[in-house]
C-alpha positions as a printed NumPy array, in Angstrom:
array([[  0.   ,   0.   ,   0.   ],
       [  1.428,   3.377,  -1.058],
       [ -0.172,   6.704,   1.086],
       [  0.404,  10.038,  -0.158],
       [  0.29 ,  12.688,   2.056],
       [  1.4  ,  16.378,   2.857],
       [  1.516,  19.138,   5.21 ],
       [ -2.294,  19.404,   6.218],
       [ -2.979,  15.388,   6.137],
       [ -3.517,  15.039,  10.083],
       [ -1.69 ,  12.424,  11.496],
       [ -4.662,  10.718,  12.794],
       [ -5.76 ,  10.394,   9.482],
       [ -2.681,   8.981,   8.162],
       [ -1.995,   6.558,  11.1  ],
       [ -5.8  ,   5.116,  10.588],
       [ -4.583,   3.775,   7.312],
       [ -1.631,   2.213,   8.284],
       [ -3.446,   0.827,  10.93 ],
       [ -6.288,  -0.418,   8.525],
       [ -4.313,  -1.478,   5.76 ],
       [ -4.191,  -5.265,   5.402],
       [ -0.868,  -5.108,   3.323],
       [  2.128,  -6.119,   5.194],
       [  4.132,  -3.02 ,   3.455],
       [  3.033,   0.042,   3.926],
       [  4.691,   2.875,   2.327],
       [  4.361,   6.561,   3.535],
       [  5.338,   9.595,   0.893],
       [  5.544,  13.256,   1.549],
       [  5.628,  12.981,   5.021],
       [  5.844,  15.983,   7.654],
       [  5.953,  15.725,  10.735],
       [  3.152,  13.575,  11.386],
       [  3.205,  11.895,  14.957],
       [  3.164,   8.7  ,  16.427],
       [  3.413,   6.674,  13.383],
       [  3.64 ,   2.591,  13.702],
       [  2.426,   2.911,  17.33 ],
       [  1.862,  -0.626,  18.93 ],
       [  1.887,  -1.788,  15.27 ],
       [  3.222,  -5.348,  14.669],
       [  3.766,  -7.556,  11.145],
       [  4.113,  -4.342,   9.142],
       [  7.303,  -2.848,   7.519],
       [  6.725,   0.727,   6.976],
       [  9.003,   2.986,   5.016],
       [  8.614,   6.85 ,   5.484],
       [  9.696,   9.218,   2.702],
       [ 10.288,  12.575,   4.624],
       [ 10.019,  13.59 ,   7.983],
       [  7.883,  11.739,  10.729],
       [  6.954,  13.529,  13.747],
       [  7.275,  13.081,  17.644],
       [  6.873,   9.351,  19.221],
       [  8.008,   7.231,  15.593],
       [  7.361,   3.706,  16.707],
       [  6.404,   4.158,  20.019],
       [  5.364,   0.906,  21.696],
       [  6.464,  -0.669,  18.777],
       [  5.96 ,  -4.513,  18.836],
       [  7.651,  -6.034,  15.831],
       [  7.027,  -3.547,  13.1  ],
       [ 10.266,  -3.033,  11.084],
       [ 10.077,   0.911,  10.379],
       [ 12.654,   2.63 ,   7.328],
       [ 12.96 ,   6.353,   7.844],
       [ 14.352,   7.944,   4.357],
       [ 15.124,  11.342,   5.751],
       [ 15.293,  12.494,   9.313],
       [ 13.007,  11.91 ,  12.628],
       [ 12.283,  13.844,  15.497],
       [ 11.595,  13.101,  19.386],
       [ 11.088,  10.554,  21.232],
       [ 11.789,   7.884,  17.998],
       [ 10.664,   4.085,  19.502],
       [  9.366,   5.433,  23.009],
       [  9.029,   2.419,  24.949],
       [  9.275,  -0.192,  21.902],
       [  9.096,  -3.627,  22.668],
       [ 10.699,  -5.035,  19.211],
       [ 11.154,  -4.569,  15.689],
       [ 13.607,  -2.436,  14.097],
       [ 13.659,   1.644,  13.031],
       [ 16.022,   2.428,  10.626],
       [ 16.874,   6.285,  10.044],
       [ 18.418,   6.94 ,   6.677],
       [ 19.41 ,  10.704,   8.61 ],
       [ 19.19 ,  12.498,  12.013],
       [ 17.329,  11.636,  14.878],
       [ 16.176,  13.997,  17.577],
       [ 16.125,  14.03 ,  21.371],
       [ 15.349,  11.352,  23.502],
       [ 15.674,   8.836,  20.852],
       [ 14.994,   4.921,  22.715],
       [ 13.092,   6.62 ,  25.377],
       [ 12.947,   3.675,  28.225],
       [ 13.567,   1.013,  25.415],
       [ 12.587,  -2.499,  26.078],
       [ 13.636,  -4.108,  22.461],
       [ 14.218,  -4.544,  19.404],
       [ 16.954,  -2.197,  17.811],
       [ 16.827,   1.811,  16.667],
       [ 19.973,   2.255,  13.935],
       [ 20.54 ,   5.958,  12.946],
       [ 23.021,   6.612,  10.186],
       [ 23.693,  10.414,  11.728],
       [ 23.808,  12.461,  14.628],
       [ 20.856,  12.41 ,  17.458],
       [ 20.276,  14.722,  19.995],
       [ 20.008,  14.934,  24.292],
       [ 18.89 ,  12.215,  26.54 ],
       [ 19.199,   8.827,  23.467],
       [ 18.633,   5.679,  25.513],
       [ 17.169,   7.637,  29.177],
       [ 15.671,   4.684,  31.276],
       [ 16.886,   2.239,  28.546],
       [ 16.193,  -1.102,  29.879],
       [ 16.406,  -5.048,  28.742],
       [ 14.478,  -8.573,  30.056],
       [ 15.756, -11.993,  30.072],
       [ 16.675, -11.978,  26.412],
       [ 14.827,  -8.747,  25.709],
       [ 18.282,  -6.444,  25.162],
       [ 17.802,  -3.196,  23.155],
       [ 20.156,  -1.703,  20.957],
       [ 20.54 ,   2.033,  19.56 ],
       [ 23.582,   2.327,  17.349],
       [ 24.464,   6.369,  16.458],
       [ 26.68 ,   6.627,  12.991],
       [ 27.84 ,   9.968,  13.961],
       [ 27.328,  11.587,  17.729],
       [ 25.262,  11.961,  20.548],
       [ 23.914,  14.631,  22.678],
       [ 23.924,  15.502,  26.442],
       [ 22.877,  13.155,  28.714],
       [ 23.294,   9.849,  26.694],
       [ 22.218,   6.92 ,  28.748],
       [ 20.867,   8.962,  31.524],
       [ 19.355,   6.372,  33.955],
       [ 20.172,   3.221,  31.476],
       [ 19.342,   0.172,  33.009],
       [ 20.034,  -2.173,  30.407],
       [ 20.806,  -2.796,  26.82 ],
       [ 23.287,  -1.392,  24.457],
       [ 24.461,   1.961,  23.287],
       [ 27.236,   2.313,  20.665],
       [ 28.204,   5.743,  19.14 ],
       [ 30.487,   5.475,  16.   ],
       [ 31.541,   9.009,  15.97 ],
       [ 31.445,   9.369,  11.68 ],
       [ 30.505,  12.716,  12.261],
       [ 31.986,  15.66 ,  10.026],
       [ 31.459,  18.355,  12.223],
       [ 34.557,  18.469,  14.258],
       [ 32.312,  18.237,  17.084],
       [ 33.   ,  15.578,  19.765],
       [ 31.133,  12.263,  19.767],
       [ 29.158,  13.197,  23.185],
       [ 28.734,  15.979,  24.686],
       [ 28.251,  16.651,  28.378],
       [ 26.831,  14.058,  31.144],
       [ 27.166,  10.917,  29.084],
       [ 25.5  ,   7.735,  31.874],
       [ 24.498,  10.064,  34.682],
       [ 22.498,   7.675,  36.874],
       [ 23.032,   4.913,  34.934],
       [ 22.924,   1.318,  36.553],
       [ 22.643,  -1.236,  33.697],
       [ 23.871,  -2.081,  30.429],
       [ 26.571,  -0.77 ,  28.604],
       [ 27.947,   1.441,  25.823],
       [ 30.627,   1.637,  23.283],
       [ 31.93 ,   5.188,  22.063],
       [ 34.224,   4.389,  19.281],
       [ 36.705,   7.134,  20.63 ],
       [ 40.517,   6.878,  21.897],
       [ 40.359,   9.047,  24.87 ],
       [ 37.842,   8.705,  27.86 ],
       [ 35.318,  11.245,  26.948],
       [ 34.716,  13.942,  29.665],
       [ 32.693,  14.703,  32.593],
       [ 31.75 ,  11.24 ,  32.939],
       [ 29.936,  10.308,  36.107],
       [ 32.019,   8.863,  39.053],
       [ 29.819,   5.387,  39.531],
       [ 30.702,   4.578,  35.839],
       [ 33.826,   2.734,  35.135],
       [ 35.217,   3.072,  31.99 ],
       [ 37.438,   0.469,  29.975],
       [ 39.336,   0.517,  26.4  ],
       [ 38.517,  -2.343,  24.29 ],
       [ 39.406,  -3.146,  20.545],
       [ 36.406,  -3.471,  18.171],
       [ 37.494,  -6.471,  16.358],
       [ 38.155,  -8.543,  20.228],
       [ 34.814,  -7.775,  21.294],
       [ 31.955, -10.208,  19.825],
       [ 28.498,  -8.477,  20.738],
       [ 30.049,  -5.172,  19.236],
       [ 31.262,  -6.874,  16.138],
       [ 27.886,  -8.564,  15.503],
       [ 25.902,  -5.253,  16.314],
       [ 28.341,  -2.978,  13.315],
       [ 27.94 ,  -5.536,  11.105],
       [ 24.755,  -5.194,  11.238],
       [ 24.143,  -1.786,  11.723],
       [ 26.644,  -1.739,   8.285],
       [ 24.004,  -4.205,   6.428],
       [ 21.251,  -1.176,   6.457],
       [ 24.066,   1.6  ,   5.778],
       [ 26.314,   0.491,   2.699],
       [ 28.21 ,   3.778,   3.189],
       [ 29.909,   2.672,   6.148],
       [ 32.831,  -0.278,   6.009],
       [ 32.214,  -2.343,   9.252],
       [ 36.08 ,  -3.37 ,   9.124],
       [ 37.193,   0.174,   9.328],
       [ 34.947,   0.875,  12.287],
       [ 35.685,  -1.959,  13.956],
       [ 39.784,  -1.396,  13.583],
       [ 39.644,   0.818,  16.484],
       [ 39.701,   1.669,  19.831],
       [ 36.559,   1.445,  21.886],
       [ 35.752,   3.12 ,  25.578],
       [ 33.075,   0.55 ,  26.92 ],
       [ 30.85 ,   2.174,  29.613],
       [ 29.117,  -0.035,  32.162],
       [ 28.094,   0.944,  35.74 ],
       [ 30.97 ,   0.638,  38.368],
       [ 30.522,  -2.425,  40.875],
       [ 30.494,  -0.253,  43.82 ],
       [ 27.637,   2.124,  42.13 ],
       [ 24.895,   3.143,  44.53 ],
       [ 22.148,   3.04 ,  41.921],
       [ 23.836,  -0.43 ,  40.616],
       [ 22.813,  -2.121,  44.002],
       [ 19.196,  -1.506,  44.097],
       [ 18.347,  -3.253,  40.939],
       [ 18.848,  -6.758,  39.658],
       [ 21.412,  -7.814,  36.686],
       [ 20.233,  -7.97 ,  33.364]])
């Protein structure tokens, strides 16, 4: 099913349809900034030409969502499973408390990707940044896994400030040589080499199957600082491991 849409279709309207249809591909054109598309949805891969609004894929359980341009806040809020693919930019708070599945974002997104991130028994989510991340990445992650490639051509660095403040699960790979700054005390922070370290070779490679543009052998021919919460962290202690 093709849907053609612009600027004035509501996205009520448009999400009615893709609810409706009975075709298990849906494809969206002239989108902008219509919200909340593929919530709850299962069984469906949707592909979006343009620019979806707030809440892409929230509660998303199994859908497989391809994003041909950028998105905006709150992309897979809460998701269960599936997949969304951004062919661009995503915006802030991008795996909002996470459950599954797997968000892959070929640039930059903004504050607060992966806040209250969180995995199950073998329920582990995964939100893999091509290019940077802003403030507050991983605030409050509890589980899953964040990796941040750093292909970005801004000179700008591959976090900014507050990267894991609170956080007391899972773990996340900045593909960077130093130790980035500010990070919070009750993190402890390791060096590993892409290529040695199996989940993070199987999660490029993949990430690399959706963007052609990027060699998975360069990125993984590099240095690594894995996050994960220090043994001794207060917040660490109150919950179970994942």
């Amino acid at each position: 099913m093709v849907i053609n849409i612009d600027e004035n279709t509501h996205f009520s309207v448009l999400n009615k349809k893709v609810r409706e249809s009975r075709d298990s591909e849906v494809t969206i054109n002239g989108c902008i900034g219509q919200r909340y598309i593929a919530t709850g949805l299962s069984g469906k891969t949707i592909t979006i030409n343009g620019t979806p609004g707030n809440a892409l894929g929230a509660y998303l359980n199994g859908c497989d969502v391809i994003v041909n341009g950028n998105a905006q806040d709150a992309t897979g809020d809460t998701m269960n499973s599936g997949s969304i693919i951004i062919h661009g930019s995503a915006g802030d708070a991008t795996g909002y408390a996470m459950r599954g599945g797997k968000i892959y974002i070929k640039g930059n997104t903004g504050y607060r990707a992966g806040i209250h991130m969180k995995a199950y028994k073998d329920l582990k989510p995964v939100v893999v940044v091509g290019g940077r991340a802003g403030s507050f990445l991983g605030e409050y992650q509890a589980g899953g896994i964040i990796v941040v490639l750093g292909q970005n051509d801004d000179g700008l660095p591959i976090i900014n400030n507050f990267c894991g403040t609170g956080m007391h699960g899972g773990v996340m790979y900045l593909r960077c040589e130093k130790l980035p700054h500010r990070i919070p005390s009750q993190i402890a922070a390791q060096v590993v080499f892409g290529e040695d370290t199996p989940e993070l070779v199987e999660i490029v490679r993949d990430y690399c199957s959706y963007f052609p543009e990027y060699d998975a052998d360069m990125l993984l021919k590099a240095n690594y600082t894995m996050l994960r919460p220090d043994e001794k962290n207060p917040y660490r202690q109150m919950y179970t491991d994942n």
